[in-house]
C-alpha positions in Angstrom: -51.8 -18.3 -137.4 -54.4 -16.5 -135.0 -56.6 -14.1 -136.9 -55.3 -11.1 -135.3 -51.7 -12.2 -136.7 -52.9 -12.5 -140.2 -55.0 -9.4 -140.2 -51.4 -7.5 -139.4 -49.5 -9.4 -142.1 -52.3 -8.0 -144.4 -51.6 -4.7 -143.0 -47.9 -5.1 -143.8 -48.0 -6.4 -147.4 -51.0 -3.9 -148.5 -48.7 -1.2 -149.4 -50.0 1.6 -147.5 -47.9 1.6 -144.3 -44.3 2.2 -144.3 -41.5 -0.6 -143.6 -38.4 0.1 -141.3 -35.1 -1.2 -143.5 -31.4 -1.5 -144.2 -31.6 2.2 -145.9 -31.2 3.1 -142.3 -27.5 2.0 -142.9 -27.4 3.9 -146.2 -28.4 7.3 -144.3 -25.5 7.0 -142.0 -23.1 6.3 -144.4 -24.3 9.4 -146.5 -24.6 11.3 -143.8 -24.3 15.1 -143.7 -24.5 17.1 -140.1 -25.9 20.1 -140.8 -23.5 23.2 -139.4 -26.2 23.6 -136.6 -26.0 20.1 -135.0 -22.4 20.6 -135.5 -22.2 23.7 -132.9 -24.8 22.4 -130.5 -22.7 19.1 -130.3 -19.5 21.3 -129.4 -21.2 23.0 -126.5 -23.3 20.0 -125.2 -19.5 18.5 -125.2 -18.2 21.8 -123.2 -21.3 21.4 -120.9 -20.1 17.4 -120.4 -16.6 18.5 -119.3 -17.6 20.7 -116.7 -19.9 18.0 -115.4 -16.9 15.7 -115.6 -14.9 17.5 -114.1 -17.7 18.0 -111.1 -17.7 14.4 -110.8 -13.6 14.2 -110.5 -13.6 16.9 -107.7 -15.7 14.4 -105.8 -13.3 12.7 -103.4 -12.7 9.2 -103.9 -15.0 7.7 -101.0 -18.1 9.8 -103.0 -17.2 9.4 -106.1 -17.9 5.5 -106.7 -21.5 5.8 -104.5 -22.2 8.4 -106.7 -21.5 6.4 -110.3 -23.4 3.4 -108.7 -26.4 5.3 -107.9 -26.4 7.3 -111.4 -26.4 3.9 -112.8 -29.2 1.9 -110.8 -31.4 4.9 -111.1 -31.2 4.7 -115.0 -32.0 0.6 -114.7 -35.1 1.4 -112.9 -35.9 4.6 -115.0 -35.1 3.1 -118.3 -37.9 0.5 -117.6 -40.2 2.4 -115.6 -40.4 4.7 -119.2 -42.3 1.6 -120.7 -44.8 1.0 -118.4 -42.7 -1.5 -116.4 -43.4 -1.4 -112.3 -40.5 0.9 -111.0 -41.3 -0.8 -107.4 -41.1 -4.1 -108.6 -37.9 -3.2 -110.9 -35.9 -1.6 -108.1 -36.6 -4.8 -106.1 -35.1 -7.1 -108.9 -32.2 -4.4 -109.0 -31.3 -5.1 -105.1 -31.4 -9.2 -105.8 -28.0 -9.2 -106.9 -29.1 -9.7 -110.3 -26.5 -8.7 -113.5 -28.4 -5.8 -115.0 -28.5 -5.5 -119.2 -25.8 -2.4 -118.4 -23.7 -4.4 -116.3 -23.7 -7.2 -118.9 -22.8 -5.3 -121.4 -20.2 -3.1 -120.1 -17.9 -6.3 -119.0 -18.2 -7.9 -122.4 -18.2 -5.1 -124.8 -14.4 -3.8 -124.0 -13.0 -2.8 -126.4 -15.4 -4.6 -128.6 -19.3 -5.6 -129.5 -19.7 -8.8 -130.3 -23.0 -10.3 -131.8 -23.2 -12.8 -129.0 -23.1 -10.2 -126.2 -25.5 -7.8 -128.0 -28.2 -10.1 -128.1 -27.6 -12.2 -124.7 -27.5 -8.7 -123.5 -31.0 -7.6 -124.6 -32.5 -11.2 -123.2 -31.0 -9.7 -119.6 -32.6 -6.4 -120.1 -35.9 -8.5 -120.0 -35.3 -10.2 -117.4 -37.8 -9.4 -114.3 -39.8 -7.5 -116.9 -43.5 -7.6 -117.9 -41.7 -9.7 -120.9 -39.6 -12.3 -119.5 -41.3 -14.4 -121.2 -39.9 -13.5 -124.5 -36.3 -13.5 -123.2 -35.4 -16.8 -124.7 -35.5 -15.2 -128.4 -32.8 -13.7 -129.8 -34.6 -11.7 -132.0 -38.0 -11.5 -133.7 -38.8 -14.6 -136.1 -42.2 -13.4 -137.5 -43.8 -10.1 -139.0 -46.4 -9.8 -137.2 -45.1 -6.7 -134.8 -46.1 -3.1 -135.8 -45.6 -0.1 -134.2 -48.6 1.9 -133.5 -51.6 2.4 -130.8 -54.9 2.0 -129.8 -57.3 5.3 -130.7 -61.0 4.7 -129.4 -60.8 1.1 -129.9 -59.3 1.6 -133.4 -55.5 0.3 -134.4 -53.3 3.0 -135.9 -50.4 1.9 -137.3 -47.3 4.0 -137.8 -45.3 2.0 -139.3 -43.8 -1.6 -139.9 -40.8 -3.1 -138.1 -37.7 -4.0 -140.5 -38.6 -8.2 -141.5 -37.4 -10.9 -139.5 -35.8 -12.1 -142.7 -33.3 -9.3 -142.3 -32.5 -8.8 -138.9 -29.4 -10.8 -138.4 -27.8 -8.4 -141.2 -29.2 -5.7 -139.4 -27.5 -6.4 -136.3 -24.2 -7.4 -138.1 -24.5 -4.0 -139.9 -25.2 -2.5 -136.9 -21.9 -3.9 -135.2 -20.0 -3.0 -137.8 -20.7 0.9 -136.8 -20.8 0.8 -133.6 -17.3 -0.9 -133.6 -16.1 1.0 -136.0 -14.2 4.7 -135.5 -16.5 6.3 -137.8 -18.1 9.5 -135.8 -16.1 8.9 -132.9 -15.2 12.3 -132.6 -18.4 13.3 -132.6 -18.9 11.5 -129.4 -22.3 12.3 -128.2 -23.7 12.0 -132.4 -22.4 8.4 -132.7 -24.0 7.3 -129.5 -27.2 8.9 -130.7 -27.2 7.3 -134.1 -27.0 3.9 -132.5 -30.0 4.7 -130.2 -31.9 5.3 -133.9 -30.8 2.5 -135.4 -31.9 -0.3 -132.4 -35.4 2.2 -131.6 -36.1 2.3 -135.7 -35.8 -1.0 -136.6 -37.0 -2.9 -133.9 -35.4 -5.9 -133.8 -36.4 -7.7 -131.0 -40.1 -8.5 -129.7 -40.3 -6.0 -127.0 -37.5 -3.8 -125.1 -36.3 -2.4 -128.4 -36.0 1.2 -127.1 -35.3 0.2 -123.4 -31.9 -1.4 -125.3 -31.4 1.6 -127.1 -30.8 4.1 -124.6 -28.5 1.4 -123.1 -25.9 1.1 -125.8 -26.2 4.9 -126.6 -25.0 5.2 -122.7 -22.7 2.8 -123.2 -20.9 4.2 -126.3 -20.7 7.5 -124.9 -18.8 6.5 -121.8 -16.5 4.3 -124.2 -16.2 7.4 -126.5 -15.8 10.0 -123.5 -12.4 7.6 -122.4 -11.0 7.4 -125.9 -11.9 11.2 -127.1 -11.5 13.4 -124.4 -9.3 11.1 -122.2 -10.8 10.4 -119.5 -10.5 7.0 -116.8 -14.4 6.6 -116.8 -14.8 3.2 -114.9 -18.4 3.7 -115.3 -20.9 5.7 -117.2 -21.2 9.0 -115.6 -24.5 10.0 -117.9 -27.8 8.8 -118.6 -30.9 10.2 -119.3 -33.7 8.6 -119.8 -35.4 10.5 -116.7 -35.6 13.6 -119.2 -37.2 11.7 -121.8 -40.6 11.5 -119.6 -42.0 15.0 -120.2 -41.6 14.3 -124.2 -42.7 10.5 -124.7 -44.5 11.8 -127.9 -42.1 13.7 -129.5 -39.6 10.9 -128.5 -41.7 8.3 -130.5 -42.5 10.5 -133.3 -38.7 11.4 -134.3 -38.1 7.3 -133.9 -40.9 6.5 -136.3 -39.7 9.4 -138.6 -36.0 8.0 -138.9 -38.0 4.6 -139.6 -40.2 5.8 -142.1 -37.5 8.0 -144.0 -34.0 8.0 -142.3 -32.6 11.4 -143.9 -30.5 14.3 -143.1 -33.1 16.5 -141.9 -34.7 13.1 -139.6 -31.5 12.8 -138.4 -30.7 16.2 -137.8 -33.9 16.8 -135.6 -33.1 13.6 -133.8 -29.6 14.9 -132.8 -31.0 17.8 -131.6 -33.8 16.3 -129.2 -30.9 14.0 -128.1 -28.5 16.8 -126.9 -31.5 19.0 -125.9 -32.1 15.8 -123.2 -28.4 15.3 -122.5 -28.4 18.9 -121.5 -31.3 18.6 -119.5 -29.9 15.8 -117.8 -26.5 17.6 -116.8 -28.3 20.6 -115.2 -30.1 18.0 -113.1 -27.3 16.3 -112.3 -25.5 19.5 -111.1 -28.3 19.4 -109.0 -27.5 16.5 -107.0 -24.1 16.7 -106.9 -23.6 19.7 -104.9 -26.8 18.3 -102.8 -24.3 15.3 -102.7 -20.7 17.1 -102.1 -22.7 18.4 -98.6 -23.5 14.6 -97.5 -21.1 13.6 -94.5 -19.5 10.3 -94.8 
């Protein structure tokens, strides 16, 4: 073992950082949305409908361009908000190449499987800074952490869940996310799987990148089955808002890691819908910049 790996397994079993675990499973299931949440959900879902509906009035030789283009701009956005070359990703994009979405959405109808989630984060990696590392399933060490560089000095947030327990994290992960437990909360349940994946950081690298994935892929599932709709492709992703608030982003991850309870998850929900929001009044934006394009 190199010495930098041993120093962070010292780290890790000295007792003074905090360890992400499966009592991120136990918070959901005891899980209590505060009234608050509650009504900022109902109109971020009233906001969503008009938006739909926006999208629908599009006629059909706009409407497909416009779902493709929402959806390669979130594959290069989604990796340019780690530090990966946006030039360089848009490139791989245009190769004909299956993106991580893509892959997922085909094999994930109706249901997750175990196989697809995790062949579907080695594609995510794929063309990446970390391509490298996309011949793991998972992580199979403890030597990750989660923290920075301050003046040449390591801080350390916190501690990813252990290797040892990853493949029941992922099963108990499934097992919500395939489950109809928060389904009518549409845009909550999408959110809580974003925590989960961005929390417990189950892989080596593209943990968050994933997460935002499968958050945008359970909505669009969700917005078919809940509000019936014939959404043949996600019509909403927003990882473009998350740029101006990288911090606060990571800080309410590493809170639901170090102590995944109501009032964590509560904040978290309402960051999430604030960016959802943010991300419909842009969208608005374009489309009636788009409605005015001849074709």
């Amino acid at each position: 073992m190199e010495e930098k790996d041993s120093f962070i397994i010292q780290m890790r079993n000295s007792g003074k950082f905090p360890i992400a675990s499966l009592k991120v499973f136990d918070s959901i299931r005891k899980l209590d949305v505060s009234d608050y949440i509650l009504s900022h959900h109902q109109s971020t879902v009233e906001l969503y409908q008009e938006y739909l509906n926006s999208i629908y009035d599009l006629d059909s030789k706009k409407q497909y361009p416009f779902l493709k283009t929402v959806k390669l701009m979130e594959a290069i956005d989604n990796q340019a908000l780690e530090k990966e070359d946006s030039f360089l990703i848009c490139i791989y994009e245009q190769m004909d190449k299956e993106s991580a979405i893509d892959y997922v959405l085909k094999r994930a109808n109706p249901i997750l499987d175990k196989k697809t989630f995790i062949e579907g984060h080695k594609v995510l990696l794929q063309g990446t800074k970390s391509e490298d590392l996309s011949n793991k399933d998972y992580r199979d060490d403890n030597t990750a952490y989660v923290g920075y560089l301050d003046q040449g000095k390591l801080v350390i947030n916190y501690f990813p869940i252990s290797y040892t327990e990853i493949d029941e994290a992922i099963d108990q992960m499934l097992e919500f996310y395939n489950s109809d437990r928060l389904d009518d909360l549409l845009f909550l349940k999408s959110q809580v799987i974003h925590g989960i994946i961005a929390s417990l950081q189950m892989f080596s690298d593209g943990n968050t990148r994933y997460a935002r994935i499968l958050q945008n892929i359970k909505l669009a599932e969700l917005t078919n089955k809940t509000m019936e709709q014939s959404l043949q492709s996600p019509a909403l992703f927003g990882t473009r808002s998350y740029f101006p608030f990288q911090y606060d982003y990571r800080k309410l991850i590493w809170d639901l890691a170090k102590e995944p309870n109501n009032d964590h998850w509560d904040n978290w929900f309402k960051f999430n819908l604030n960016r959802a929001e943010d991300t419909m009044y842009f969208m608005d934006t374009k489309l009636e910049e788009f409605k005015k394009v001849k074709m």
